[in-house]
LOMITOR-638638 format. One line per field, with one value per residue (C-alpha): residue number from 0; chain; residue in one letter; x, y, z. Coordinates in Angstrom, 2 decimals. Example, Ala and Ser with C-alpha at 12.3 -4.5 7.8 and 13.67 -1.06 7.14 Angstrom:
% residues 2
n	[0|1]
chain	[A|A]
res	[a|s]
X	[12.30|13.67]
Y	[-4.50|-1.06]
Z	[7.80|7.14]
This chain:
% residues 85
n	[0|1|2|3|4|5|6|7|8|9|10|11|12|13|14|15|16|17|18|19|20|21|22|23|24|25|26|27|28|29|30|31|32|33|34|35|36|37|38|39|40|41|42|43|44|45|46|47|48|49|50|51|52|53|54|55|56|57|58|59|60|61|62|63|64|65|66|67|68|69|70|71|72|73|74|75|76|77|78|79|80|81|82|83|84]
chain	[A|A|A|A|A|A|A|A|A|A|A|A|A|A|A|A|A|A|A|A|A|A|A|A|A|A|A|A|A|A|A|A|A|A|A|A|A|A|A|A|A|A|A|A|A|A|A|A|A|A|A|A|A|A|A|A|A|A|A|A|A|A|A|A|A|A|A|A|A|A|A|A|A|A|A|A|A|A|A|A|A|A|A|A|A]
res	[x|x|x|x|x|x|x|x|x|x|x|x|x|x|x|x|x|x|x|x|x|x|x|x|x|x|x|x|x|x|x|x|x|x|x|x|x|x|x|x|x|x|x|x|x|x|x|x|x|x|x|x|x|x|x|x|x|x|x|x|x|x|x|x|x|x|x|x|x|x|x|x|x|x|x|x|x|x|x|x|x|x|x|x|x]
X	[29.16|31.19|33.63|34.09|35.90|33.67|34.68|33.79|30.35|30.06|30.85|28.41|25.99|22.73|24.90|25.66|21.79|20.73|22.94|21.42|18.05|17.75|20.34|20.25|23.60|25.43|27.90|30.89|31.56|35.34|36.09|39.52|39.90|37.81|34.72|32.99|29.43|26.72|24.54|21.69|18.21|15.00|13.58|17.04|17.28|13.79|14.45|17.32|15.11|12.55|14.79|16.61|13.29|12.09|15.62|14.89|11.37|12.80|15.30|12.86|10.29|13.70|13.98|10.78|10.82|13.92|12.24|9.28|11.44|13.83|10.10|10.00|6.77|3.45|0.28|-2.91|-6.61|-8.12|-10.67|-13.41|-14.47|-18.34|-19.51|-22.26|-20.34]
Y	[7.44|11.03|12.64|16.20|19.18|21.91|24.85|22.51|21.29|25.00|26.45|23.49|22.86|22.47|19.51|17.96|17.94|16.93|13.82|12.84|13.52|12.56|9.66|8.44|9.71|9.83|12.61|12.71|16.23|16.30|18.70|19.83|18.00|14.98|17.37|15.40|15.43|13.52|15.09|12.93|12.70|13.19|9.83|8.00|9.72|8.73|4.77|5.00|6.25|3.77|0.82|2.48|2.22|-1.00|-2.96|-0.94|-2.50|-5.55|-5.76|-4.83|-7.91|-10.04|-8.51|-9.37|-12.98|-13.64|-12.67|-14.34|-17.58|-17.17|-17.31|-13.23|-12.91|-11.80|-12.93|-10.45|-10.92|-8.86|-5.63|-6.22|-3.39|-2.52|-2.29|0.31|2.67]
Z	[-23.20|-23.96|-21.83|-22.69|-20.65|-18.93|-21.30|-24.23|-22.73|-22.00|-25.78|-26.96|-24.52|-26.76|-28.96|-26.21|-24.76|-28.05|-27.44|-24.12|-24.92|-29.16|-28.51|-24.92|-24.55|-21.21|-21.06|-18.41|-17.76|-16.54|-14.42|-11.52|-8.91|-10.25|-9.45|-12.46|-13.59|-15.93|-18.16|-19.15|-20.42|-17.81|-19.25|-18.76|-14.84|-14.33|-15.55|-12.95|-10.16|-10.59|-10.76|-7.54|-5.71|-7.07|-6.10|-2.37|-2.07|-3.31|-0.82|1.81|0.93|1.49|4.93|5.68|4.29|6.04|9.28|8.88|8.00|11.40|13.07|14.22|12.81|14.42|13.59|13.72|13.87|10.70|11.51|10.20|8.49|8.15|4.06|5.19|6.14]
C-alpha cells in the first residue's frame, strides 16, 4: 500500500496507475482535512464488490435459517406448472 500527497499523485498520475493496475497496488491519496482517497485497479474494486455482495447474501441465508429455526416459517403448496405450455 502507498500513501502519496495530491500534488504528487497529480505530477505522476500514470506511475501511480501503473502501480494499481501492473502491481495490484493500493494507493492512499492524502489529502486536507483527512479528505483521503484510494486509487486502485478495476479488477481489485471488482473482487471487493463481489465479496461485498456475497458476505450480504450470506448473511441473508443466516437470517433466514435463524427464522426458520425459531419456527417463523411458512410452508407452501408448489404450482404446478403445465410442461405444454
Amino acid at each position: 500500500m502507498l500513501a502519496v500527497n495530491y500534488s504528487t499523485i497529480r505530477n505522476n498520475l500514470k506511475a501511480y496507475c501503473d502501480e494499481a493496475t501492473d502491481n495490484n497496488e493500493t494507493v492512499i491519496v492524502t489529502r486536507k482535512d483527512e479528505k483521503n482517497v484510494v486509487l486502485l485497479s478495476l479488477e481489485k474494486y471488482n473482487q471487493m464488490m463481489k465479496a461485498a455482495r456475497n458476505a450480504e447474501y450470506l448473511a441473508m441465508l443466516d437470517r433466514g435459517i435463524a427464522q426458520l429455526s425459531a419456527g417463523k416459517g411458512q410452508q407452501h403448496e408448489l404450482i404446478e406448472v403445465d410442461d405444454s405450455e
